[in-house]
C-alpha distance (Angstrom), angle and dihedral (degrees) to the residues before:
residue distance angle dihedral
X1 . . .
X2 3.54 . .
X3 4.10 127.4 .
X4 3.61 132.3 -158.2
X5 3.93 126.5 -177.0
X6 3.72 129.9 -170.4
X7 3.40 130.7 176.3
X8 3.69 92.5 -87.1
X9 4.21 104.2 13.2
X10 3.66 138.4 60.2
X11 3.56 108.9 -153.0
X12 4.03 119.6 -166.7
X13 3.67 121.7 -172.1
X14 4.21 111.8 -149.8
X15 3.87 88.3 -138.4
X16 3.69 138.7 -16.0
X17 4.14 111.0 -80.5
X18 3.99 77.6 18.4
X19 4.13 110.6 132.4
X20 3.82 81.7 -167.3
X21 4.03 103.4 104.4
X22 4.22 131.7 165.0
X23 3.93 106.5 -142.2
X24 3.50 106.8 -154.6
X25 4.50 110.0 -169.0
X26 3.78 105.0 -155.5
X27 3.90 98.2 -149.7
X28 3.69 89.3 51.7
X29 3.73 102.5 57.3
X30 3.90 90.8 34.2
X31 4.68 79.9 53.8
X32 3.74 80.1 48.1
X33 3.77 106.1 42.9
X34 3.80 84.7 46.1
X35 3.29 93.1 60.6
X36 3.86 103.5 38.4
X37 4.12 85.8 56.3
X38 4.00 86.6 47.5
X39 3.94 94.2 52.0
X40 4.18 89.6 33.3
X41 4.64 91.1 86.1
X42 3.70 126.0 89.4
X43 4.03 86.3 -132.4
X44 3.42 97.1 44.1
X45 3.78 90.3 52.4
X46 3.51 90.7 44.1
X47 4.26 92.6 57.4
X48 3.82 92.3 45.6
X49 3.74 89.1 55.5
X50 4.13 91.9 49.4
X51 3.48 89.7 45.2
X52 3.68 92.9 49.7
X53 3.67 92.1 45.2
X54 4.30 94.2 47.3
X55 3.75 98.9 37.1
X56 4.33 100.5 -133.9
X57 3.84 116.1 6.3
X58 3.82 131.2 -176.3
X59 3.62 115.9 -124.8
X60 3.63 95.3 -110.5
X61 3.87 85.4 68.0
X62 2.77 105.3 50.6
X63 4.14 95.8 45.3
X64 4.01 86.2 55.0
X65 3.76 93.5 43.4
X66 3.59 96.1 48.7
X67 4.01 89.4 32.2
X68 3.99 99.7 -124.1
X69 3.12 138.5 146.4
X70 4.06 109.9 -101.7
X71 3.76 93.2 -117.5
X72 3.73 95.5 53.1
X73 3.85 89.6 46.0
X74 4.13 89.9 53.0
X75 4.08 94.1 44.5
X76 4.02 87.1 51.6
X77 3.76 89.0 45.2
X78 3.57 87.2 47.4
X79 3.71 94.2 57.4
X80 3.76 92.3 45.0
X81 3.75 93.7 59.8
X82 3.68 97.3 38.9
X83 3.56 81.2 60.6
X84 4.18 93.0 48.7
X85 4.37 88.8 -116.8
X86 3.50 92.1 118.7
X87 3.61 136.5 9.9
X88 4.09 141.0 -170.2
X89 3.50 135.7 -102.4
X90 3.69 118.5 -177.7
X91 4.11 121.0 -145.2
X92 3.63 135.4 -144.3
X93 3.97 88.6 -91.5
X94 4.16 86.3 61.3
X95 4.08 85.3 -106.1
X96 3.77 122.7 146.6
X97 3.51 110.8 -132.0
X98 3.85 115.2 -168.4
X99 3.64 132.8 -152.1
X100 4.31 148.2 169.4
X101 3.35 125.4 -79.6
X102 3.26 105.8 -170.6
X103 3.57 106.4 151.6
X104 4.19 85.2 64.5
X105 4.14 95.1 51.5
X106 4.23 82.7 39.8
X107 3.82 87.7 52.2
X108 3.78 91.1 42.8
X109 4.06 96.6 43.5
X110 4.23 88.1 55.0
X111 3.63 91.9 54.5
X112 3.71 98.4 55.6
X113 3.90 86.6 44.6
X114 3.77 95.5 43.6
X115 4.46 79.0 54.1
X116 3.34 93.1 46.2
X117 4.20 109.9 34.1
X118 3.83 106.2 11.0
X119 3.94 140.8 -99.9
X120 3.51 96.8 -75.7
X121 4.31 102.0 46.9
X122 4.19 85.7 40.0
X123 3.77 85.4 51.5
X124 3.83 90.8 52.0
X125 3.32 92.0 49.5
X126 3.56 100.3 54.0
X127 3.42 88.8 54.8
X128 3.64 99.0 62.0
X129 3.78 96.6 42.3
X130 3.98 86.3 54.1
């Protein structure tokens, strides 16, 4: 087995003479690692749901509704965005209201399975997550 490593791209060859290679992008399975360790809590899980089900929240609802303390709500929000799940929008009262992006942790999920399983099964999938 043969390795390669660029500043960005791992490149493993099956066997030597071997066409047959795994490309591995760094950036996309750290994107995807983030975000599988983001979605990977009980509470975190539990906010993505709310915010799924109620569209764009404030954190103050979603610390009563889930019954938390405001500081544990923030650090779990925290995590979410760091990971690109959710983001902020801010009103015209200065209020952050927070809401899914699910198209970004989708996006991010397929490219760790396309790494790991191939185009095709990453495609499938996709499709029956959507």
């Amino acid at each position: 087995m043969e390795t390669t490593v660029s500043a960005n791209t791992l490149v493993i060859r099956k066997s030597e003479g071997s066409n047959e290679q795994i490309k591995l992008d760094y950036v996309a399975v750290k994107n995807a690692a983030m975000t599988l360790r983001a979605i990977n809590h009980k509470l975190r899980q539990q906010i993505v749901k709310l915010l799924e089900e109620n569209k764009r929240m404030n954190v103050t609802d979603i610390y009563v509704k889930l019954r938390l303390e405001q500081s544990v709500a923030s650090q779990h929000l925290a995590i979410l965005r760091r990971a690109n799940i959710v983001i902020t929008e801010r009103d015209g009262e200065c209020r952050a209201r927070w809401h899914v992006r699910a198209q970004v942790a989708l996006d991010q999920l397929e490219d760790l399975m396309r790494l790991l399983i191939g185009h095709e099964a990453a495609r499938d999938l996709r499709v029956r997550l959507t």
